[in-house]
C-alpha positions as CSV (number, residue, x, y, z in Angstrom):
1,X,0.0,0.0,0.0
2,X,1.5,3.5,-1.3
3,X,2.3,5.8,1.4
4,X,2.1,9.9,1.4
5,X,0.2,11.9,-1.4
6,X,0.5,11.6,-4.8
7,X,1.9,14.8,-6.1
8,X,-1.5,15.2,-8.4
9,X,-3.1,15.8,-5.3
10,X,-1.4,18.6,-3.9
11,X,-2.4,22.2,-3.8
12,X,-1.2,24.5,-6.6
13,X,-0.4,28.2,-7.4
14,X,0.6,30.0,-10.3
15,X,3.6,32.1,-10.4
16,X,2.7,35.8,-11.3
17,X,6.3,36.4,-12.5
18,X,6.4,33.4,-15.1
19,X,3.4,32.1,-14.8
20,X,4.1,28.4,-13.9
21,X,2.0,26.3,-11.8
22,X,3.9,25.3,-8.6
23,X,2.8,22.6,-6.0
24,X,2.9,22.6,-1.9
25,X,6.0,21.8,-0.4
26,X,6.6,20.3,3.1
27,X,9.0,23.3,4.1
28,X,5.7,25.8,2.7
29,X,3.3,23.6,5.1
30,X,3.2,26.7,7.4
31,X,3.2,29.3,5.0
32,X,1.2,28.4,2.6
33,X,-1.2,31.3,2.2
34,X,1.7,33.7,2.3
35,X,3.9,32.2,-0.6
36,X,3.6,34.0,-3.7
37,X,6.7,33.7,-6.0
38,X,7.2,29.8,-7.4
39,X,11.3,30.5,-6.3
40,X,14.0,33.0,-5.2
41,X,14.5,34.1,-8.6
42,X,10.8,35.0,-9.6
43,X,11.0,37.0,-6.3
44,X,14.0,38.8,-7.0
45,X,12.8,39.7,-10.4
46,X,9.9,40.6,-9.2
47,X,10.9,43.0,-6.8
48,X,13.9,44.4,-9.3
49,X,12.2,47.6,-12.2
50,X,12.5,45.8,-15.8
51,X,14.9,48.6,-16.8
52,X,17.3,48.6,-13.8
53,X,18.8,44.9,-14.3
54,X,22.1,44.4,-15.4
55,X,22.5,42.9,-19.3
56,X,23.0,39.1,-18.6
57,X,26.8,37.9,-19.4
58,X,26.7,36.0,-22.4
């Protein structure tokens, strides 16, 4: 007999800064409502004026 939840079956979100769907995480379980951002990076960009980031090194 399977143990857990099936990932399927977890709650989702979508990321307002790309726009991917992201499931619950364990470390979220308490936080839930508050997370926004699907990671660090969609935060920082987020927070960071389109015109004010560096060029990205190529």
């Amino acid at each position: 007999m399977p143990r857990g939840t099936a990932k399927r079956d977890l709650p989702t979100k979508v990321c307002p800064h790309c726009g991917r769907p992201f499931a619950w995480r364990k470390k979220w379980a308490r936080d839930w409502d508050n997370v926004i951002y699907c990671s660090q990076r969609c935060r920082g960009a987020a927070r960071t004026p389109r015109g004010d980031r560096p060029a990205m090194a190529r």
